[in-house]
Structure formats: C-alpha cells, structure tokens
C-alpha positions as CSV (number, residue, x, y, z in Angstrom):
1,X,0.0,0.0,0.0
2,X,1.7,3.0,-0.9
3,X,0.9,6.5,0.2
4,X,-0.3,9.4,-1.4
5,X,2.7,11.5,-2.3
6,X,2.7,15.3,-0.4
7,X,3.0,18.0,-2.2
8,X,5.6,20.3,-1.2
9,X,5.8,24.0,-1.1
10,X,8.2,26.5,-0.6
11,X,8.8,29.9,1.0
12,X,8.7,31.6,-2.3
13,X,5.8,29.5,-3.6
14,X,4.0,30.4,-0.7
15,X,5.3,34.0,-0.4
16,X,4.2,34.2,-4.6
17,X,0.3,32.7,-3.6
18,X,-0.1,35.6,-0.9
19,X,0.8,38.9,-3.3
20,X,-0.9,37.5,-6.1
21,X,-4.0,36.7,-3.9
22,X,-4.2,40.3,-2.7
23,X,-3.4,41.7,-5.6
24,X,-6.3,39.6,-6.9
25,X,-8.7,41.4,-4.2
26,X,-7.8,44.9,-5.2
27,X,-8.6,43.9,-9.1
28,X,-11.6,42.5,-7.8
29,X,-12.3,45.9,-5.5
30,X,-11.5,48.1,-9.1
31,X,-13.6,46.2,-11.0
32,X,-16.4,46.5,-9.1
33,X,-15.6,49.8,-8.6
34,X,-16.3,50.3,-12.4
35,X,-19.0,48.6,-12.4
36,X,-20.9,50.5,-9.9
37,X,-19.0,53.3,-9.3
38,X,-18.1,55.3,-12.6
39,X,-21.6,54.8,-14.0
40,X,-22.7,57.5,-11.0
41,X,-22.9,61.5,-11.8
42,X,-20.7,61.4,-8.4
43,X,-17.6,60.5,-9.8
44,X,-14.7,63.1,-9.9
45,X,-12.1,62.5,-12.3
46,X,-9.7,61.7,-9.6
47,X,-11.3,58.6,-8.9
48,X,-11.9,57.5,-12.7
49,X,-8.1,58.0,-13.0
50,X,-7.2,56.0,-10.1
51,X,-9.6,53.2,-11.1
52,X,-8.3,53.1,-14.9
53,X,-4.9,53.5,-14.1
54,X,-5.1,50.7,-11.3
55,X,-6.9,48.3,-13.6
56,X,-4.4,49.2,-16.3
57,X,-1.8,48.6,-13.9
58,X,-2.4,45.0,-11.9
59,X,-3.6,43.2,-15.6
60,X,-0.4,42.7,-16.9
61,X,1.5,41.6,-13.6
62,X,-1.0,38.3,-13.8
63,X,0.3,37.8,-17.5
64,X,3.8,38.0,-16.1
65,X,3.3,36.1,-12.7
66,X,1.5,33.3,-15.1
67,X,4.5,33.2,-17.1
68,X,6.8,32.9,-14.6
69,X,5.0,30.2,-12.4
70,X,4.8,28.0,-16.3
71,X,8.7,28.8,-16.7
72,X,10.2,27.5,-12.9
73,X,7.1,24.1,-13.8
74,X,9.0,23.4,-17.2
75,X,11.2,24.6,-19.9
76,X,10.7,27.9,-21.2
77,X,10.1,26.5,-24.4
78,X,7.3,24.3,-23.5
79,X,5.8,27.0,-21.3
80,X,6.1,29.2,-24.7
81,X,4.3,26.3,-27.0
82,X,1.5,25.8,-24.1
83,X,0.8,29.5,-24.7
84,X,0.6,29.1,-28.2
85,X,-1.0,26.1,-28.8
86,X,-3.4,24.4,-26.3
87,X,-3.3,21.1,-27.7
88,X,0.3,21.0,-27.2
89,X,-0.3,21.3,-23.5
90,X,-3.0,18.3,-23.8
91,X,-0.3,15.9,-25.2
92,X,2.8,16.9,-23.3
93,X,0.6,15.6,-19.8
94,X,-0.6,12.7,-21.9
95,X,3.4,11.8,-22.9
96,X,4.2,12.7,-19.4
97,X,2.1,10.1,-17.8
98,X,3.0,7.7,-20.3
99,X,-0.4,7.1,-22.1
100,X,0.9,8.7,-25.6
C-alpha cells in the first residue's frame, strides 16, 4: 500500500500565492468599482483615473506572474508552445504520464 505523495511548497511559492491573492482582491475591489462606481454622476475624475490606471496597472502583472509560475514548472520552451497552442499542453501531460 503505498501512500499518497505530499505536495511540497516552498517559502517563495508560498510568499508568490499571498501577493498575487491580494493583488487579486484589489482587481476584484476596481472592478467593481467600475461597475458600480463610474456609472454615477458622483464620480470626480480623480477617482476615474485612479480606477483606470489601477486596472491598467495590476492586468499585466497576472500575464507576467502566469509566465513565470509556467517557466520555474518546465522549460521555457514548453511553457512558450503551451501558450501558443493548447493542444500542445493536452499531449505533453498525456506523454508525461505515459499514455501517448
């Protein structure tokens, strides 16, 4: 009977999950900020600045962090054809676990 093997984590793994987490909330807390917000006659354009700009701002840091988290899994060049091509990523798990 063997045992279920345990993942295991490390301090910048975990450190990584936390930031990108919160940074998650605030694009949550700007989204619905335009959605609810800048549809009022309320809204100086201070806040419509601050808003767009922070909206603008956090998007691409997910592309990046995305990126980065594919790169340290594999090799930058399978990470690069997974992006590209979807099926790719289908097969390489399939050759990986030996079915293909």
């Amino acid at each position: 009977m063997n045992p279920e093997p345990v993942a295991v984590t490390t301090g910048f793994a975990t450190f990584r999950a936390r930031v990108m987490f919160l940074l998650g909330f605030a694009y949550l807390l700007l989204g619905a900020a335009l959605i609810h917000r800048m549809s009022s006659t309320g809204v100086t354009e201070t806040e419509r600045s601050f808003v767009a700009a922070g909206l603008l701002a956090l998007w691409p840091i997910f592309g990046i962090e995305a990126f980065v988290g594919a790169c340290s899994a594999r090799s930058l060049a399978t990470a690069c054809s997974d992006a590209l091509a979807s099926l790719h990523r289908l097969s390489d798990a399939a050759v990986a676990d030996g079915v293909a």
